[in-house]
N, C-alpha and C positions, 0 to 999 in steps of 0.2 A: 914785272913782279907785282903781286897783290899783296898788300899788308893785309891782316886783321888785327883791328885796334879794339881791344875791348877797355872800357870802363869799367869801374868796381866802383857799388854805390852800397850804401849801408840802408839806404831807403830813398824809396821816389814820393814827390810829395805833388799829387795832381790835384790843382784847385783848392788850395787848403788839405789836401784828405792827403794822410802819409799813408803810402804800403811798402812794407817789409818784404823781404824777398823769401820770406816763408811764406806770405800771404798770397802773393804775386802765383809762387809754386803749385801752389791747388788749383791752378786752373791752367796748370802746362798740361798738353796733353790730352785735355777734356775732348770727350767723346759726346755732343751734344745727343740725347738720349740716351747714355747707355752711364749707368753709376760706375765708379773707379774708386778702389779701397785711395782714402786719403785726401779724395781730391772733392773738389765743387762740383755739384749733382747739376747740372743743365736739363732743361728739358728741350725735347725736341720741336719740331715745326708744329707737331700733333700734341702738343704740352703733355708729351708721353715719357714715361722714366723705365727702364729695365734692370731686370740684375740687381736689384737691393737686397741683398740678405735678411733685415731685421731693421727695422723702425717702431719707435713708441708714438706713437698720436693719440693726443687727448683728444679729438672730436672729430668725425667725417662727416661732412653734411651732402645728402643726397650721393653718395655712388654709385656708380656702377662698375661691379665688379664683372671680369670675363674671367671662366677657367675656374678651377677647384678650390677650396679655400681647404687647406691642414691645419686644425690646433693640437698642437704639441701634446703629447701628453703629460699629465703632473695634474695638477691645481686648480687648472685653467678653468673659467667660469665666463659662460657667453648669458650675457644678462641684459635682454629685449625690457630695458625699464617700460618702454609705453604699449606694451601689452595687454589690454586691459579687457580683449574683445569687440573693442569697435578701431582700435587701434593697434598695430604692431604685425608679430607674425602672420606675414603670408606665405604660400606656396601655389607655385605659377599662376601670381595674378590674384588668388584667393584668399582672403583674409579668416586666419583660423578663430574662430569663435569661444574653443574650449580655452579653459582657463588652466594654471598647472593643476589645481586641486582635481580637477576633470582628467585631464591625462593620468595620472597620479593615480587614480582610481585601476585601473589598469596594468601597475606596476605587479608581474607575479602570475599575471593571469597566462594560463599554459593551454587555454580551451584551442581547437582549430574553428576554422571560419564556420564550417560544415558544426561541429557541435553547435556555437552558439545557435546558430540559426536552427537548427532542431529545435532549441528550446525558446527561443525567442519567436519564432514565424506560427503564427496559432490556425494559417490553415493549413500546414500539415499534420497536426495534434490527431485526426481522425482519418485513417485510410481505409475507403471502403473495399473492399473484397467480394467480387460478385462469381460467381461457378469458377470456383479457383482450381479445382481437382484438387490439386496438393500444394499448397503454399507453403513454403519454406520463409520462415522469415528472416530476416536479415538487420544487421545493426542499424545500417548506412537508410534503410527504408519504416522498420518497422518498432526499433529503439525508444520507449519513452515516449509512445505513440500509441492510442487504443486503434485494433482492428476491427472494423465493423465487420464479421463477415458473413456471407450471404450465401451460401451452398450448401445444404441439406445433408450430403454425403458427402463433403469434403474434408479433406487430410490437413493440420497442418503440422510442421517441423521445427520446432525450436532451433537455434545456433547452437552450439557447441560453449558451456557456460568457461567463464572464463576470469572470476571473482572485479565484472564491470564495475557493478550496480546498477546495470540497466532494467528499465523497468518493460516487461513485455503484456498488452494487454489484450484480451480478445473476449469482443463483446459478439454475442450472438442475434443475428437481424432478423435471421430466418430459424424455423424448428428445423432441428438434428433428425434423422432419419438414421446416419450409421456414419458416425464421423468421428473421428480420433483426432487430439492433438497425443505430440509422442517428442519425447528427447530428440536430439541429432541422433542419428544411426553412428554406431560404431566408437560410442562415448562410455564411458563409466557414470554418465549424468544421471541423476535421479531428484524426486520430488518430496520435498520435506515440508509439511504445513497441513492445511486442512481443506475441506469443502465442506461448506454447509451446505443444506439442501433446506426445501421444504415438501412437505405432501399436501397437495392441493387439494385430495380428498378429505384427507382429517383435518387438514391445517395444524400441522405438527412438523414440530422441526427435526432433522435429521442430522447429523454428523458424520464425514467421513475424514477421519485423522489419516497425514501419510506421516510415519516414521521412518527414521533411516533402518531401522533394519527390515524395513518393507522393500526397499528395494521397486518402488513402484518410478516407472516410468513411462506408462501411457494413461490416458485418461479417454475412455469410450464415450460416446453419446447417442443416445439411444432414441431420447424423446421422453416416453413418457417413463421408462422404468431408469436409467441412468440420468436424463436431464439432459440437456440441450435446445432447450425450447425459447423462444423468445424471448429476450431480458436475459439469459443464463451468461455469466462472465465468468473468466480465469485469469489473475495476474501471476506473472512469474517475473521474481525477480532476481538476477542475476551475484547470488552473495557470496559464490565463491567456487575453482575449479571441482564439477561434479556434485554441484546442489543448486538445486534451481528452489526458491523458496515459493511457495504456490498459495495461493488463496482463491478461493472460488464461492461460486455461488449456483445453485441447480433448482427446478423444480422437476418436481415427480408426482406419478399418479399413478391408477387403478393395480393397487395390492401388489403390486410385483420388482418396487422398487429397489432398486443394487446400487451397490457402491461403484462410482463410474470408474478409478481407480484402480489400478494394474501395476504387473509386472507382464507386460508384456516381451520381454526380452530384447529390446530395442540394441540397448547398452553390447556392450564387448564382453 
């Protein structure tokens, strides 16, 4: 027969140091590595800890964290005091330079990568155009961009306006022989503004007004009687679906000068 004799002590007192058998408790059980609701936190062979739910720490010095960090949502404020630019946030290895007022900057801004760089990259501001036959211009190429173009009897085609603001411009490199710019086909689009002209004979100025109830949608170039000659430019800018706002500029010569300006019937 085997007895079991147990003792009943109110506390063990080892070396001077008493402990209670509450205290004793917290460490029945422990799972070195792994945290237990209640009990004494052990760290393991690797002074590694798991399974904690929640801790307050005032200070980490040097960690390395592995795996995803979550802050909760609410209130919570992640605050890099020694951020300053030669110190604080990196990203893999790289010390971010901008400061928040710099980021900050930024806050709102809805442009895509593709716009800024339209507007910001100055050598695409000029796209030369050499025997195009018909150039169709397009947002994503020719948008906020002066065309230089170079073809004699060449065509070109506006987008289909769309109240952008895009600004479309076409600069003439070479003299017009028979060339049209004209709406998108198959638009209610039309041109409201004006062209000025000069006559190179008299040195006098000319004017050719488009109104909306002109209904004008192509604009001819002839050379010497409608303009399209060297220097001659046209902006159109995009102010709203079925108005392209137009400004130009033309020379003209020997007596037989016209308004380059139409209703060509482009539109629908």
């Amino acid at each position: 027969m085997t007895d079991t004799v147990r003792t009943r002590l109110d506390a063990l007192e080892l070396a001077t140091v008493g402990l209670s058998a509450a205290e004793l408790a917290v460490l029945d059980g422990v799972t070195p590595g792994t945290a237990t609701a209640s009990k004494a936190v052990v760290l393991d062979s690797s002074k590694g800890i798991s399974t904690i739910t929640s801790a307050t720490i005032t200070t980490l010095t040097a960690p390395t964290i592995a795996g995803d960090i979550t802050f909760a949502d609410g209130t919570t404020d992640v605050d890099i005091a020694s951020h300053d630019g030669t110190n604080g946030l990196q990203l893999g290895g790289t010390l971010v330079t901008a400061l928040a007022a710099d980021l900050n900057i930024l806050d709102g801004v809805t442009a895509t990568t593709a716009e800024i760089n339209a507007v910001a990259d100055a050598s695409t501001r000029i796209v030369v155009s050499t025997d195009a036959g018909t150039l169709a211009l397009t947002k994503a190429l020719h948008a906020n961009r002066i065309v230089d173009f170079n073809d004699a009897d060449g065509a070109i085609s506006l987008p289909a306006s769309a109240g952008t603001g895009d600004i479309y411009e076409v600069w003439y490199g070479t003299a017009c022989t028979a060339a049209a710019i004209t709406v998108a086909a198959g638009t209610d689009d039309e041109f409201i503004g004006f062209v000025s002209g000069v006559d190179t004979d008299a040195d006098t100025s000319l004017h050719y007004p488009a109104l909306a109830a002109d209904d004008y949608d192509t604009i001819s170039l002839a050379g010497a009687t409608t303009g399209g000659n060297v220097g001659d430019w046209f902006r159109f800018t995009d102010v709203g679906a079925g108005i392209w706002k137009i400004e130009g500029h033309v020379t003209q010569s020997g007596g037989s000068e016209a308004d380059p300006l139409s209703d060509g019937s482009i539109t629908s």
